[in-house]
N, C-alpha and C positions, 0 to 999 in steps of 0.2 A: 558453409556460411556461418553456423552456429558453432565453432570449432572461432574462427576469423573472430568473430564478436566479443569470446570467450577472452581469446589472446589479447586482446585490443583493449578490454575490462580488467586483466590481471596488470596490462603495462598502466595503464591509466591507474591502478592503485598502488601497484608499486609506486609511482613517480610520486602520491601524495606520502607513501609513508617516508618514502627519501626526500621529500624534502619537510616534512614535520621532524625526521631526524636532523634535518641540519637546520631548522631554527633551535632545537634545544641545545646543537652542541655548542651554537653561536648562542643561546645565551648563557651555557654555563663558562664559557668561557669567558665571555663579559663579566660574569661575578664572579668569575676567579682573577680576574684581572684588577677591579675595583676590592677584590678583599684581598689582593695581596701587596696593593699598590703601596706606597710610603705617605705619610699625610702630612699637610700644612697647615698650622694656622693661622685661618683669613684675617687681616685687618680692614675692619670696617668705619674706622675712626675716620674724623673729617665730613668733607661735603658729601661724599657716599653712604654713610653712615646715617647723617639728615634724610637723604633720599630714603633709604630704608624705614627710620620711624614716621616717614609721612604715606608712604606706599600701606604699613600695615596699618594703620590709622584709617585711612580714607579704603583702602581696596580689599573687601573681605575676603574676595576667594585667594588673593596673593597671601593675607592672613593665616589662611586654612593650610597649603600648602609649601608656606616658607619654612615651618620645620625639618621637612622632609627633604626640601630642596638645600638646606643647609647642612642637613645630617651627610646628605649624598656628596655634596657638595666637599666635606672634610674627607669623604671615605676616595674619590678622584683624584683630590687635590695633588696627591706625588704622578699621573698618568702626562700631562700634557708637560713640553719642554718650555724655557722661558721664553722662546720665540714663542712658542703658542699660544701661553700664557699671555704676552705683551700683547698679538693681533685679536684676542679676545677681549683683552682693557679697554684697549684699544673701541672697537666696536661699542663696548659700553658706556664709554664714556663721550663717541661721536652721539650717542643716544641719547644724553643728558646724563647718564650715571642711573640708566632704566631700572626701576625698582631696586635700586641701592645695591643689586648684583656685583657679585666678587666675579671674575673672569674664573674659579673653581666654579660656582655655582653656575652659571652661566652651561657653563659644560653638561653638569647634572640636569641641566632644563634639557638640552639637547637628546639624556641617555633617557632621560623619563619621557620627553614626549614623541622620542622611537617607540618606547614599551607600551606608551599610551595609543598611539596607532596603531603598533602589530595587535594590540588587544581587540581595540574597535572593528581591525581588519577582519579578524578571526570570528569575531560574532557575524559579522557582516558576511564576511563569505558562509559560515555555515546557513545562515538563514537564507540567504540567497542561491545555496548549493554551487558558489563558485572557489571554492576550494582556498589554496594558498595565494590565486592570485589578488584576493583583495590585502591578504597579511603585507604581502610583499606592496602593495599600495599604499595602504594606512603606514607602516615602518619607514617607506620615501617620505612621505608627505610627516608622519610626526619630526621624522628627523631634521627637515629644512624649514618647519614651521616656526622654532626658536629665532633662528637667523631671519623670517621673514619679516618676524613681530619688532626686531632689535633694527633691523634697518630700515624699515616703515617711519619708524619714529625719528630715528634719526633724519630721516631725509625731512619730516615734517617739521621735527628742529631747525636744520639750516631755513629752510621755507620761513618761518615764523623771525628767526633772528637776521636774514636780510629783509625782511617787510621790516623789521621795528627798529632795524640800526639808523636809518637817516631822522627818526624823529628824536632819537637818543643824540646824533653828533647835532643835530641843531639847538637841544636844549642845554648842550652841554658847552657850545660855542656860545651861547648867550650867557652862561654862567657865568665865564671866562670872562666875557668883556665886561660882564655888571663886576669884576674884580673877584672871584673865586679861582683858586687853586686848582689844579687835579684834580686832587682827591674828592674836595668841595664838589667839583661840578658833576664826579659821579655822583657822591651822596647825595644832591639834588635829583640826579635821576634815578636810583633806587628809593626814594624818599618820596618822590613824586608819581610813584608807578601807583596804578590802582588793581594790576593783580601780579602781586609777588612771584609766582607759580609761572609768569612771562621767562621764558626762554632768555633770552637779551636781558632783561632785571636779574636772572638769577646769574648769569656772566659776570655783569657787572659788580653784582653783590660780592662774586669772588672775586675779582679783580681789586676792590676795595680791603677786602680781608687780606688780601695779600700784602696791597702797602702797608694797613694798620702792623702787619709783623715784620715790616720792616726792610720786603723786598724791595727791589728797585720800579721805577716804571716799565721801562725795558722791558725785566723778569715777568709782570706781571700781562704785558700786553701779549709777548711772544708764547704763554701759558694760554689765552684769549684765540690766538688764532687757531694753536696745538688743536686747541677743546671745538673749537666750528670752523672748519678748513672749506672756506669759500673764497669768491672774489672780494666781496664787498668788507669782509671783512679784514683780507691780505692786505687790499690797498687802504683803511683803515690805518692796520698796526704798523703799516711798512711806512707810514708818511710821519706817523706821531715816532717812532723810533729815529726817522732820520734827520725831524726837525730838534730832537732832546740831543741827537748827535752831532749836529750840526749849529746849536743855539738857535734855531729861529723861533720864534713866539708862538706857542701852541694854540692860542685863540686863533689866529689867523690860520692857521694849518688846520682848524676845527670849521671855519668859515668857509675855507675852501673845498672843506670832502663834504661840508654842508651839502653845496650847490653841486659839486658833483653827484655827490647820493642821487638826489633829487634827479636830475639827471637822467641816472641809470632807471631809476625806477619809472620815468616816463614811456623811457626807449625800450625799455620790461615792459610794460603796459601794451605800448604799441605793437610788440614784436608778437604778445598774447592773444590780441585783438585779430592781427590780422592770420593765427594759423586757426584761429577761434571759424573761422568763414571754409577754409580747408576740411576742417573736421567735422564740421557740420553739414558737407555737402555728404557723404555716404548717409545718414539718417534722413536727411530730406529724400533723398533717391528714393531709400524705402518706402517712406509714408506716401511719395508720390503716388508708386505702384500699386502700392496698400490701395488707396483710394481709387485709383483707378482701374484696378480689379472691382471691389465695392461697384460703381458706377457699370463697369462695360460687364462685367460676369453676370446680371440681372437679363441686361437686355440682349446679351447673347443665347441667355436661356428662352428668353419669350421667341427671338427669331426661330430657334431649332425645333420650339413646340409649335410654330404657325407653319413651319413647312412639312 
């Protein structure tokens, strides 16, 4: 038996030192991969560029750690191919252009908050005496937490710019008929917003910049959809594009996706309400029973102590 135990104690430490050998050789291979990789430099100029000096500004721990993540971020930059590169823009800019991140940097957030997991994991399981399995935890979970944090937002984005596009095409349709222009009747709605930092104001504000340099409407609307790829917004740019194509009178193509907006977002409303009643039946379940434990668990004790 004590022979059995022995063996069982020697495999069991074998298997931690084989695998504490293979997180170092997986991470010297990562830093020889990141030190021999080729490097780019990032362009941060434009509306990303803005993101970033408002991010360090207002966000101190993004402050603290943006050098690091920019230093990393140069030392990456030849690793990912331009397809990779593109579906990481990509992502960042569904995000609103999240913390003025370059799709390099982007990457280095993903390589730091693996290192940053395997670390926490490695305290965690020694204190805990649960070995590599929590490394291998912490290193999941840093790794997908980038990604988690970039699409949160993003999804809270589109959220935000379909609630506040129908009040934009109705102010914007009234612009038009008191006699303003396009452009006018955006600058009324960036001009009229009371917080800048609005999703939908900050679209719009690009979409304005774009004319002022001289792109087309077109250019600048199909740049608007690119940037928050929803419905409400498709049939938006898809109607104002067909009407500039077609000559019909933009006021009225603005009147029209008025009342449609409207619309949707009642039939949005309704559609909320009524799974609002679905999802709230498993929590009433609970408290029911909650309570009726409460209630009969009392007086089935008093029954058991009177017999």
């Amino acid at each position: 038996m004590g022979l059995k135990l022995t063996g069982v104690s020697l495999m069991v430490h074998a298997f931690r030192i084989g695998a504490a050998l293979f997180v170092f050789v997986g991470l010297v291979m990562a830093a020889y991969t990141v030190a021999s990789a080729p490097t780019r430099v990032a362009n941060r100029l434009g509306l990303r560029g803005l993101k970033r000096t408002r991010a360090l500004q207002t966000n101190d721990a993004w402050a603290t750690f943006e050098p690091l993540v920019r230093w990393l971020g140069v030392r990456v930059s030849g690793i990912p191919s331009d397809d990779q590169r593109a579906e990481l823009d990509r992502q960042i800019s569904l995000a609103g252009d999240f913390l003025g991140l370059t799709a390099e940097e982007y990457l280095a957030l993903f390589i730091l908050s693996a290192f940053g997991g395997s670390l926490a994991g490695a305290v965690g399981g020694y204190l805990l005496e649960m070995g590599m399995l929590l490394v291998f935890a912490g290193f999941i979970l840093g790794l997908v937490l980038p990604y988690l944090v970039v699409s949160g937002e993003a999804q809270e984005r589109m959220k935000n710019i379909s609630r506040g596009l129908p009040y934009v095409i109705d102010l914007m349709a009234l612009s038009m008929s008191a006699g303003l222009d396009f452009p006018g009747a955006i600058r009324q709605v960036v001009e009229k917003s009371s917080n800048p930092d609005d999703p939908i104001v900050e679209e719009f504000t690009l979409i304005l910049q774009t004319l002022n340099l001289g792109r087309t409407r077109k250019d600048a609307l199909l740049e608007f959809a690119r940037r928050a790829p929803n419905a409400s917004v498709s049939e938006f740019v898809n109607s104002l594009v067909q009407a500039e194509e077609r000559g019909n009178p933009v006021a009225e193509v603005l009147t029209i996706q008025a009342a449609s907006s409207r619309l949707r977002r009642s039939v949005r409303a309704e559609e909320l309400a009524s799974k609002a009643g679905v999802k709230m039946a498993l929590p009433l379940m609970l408290v029911f029973f909650a309570v009726l434990g409460l209630i009969v668990g009392p007086a089935m004790m008093n029954i058991s102590d009177g017999m």
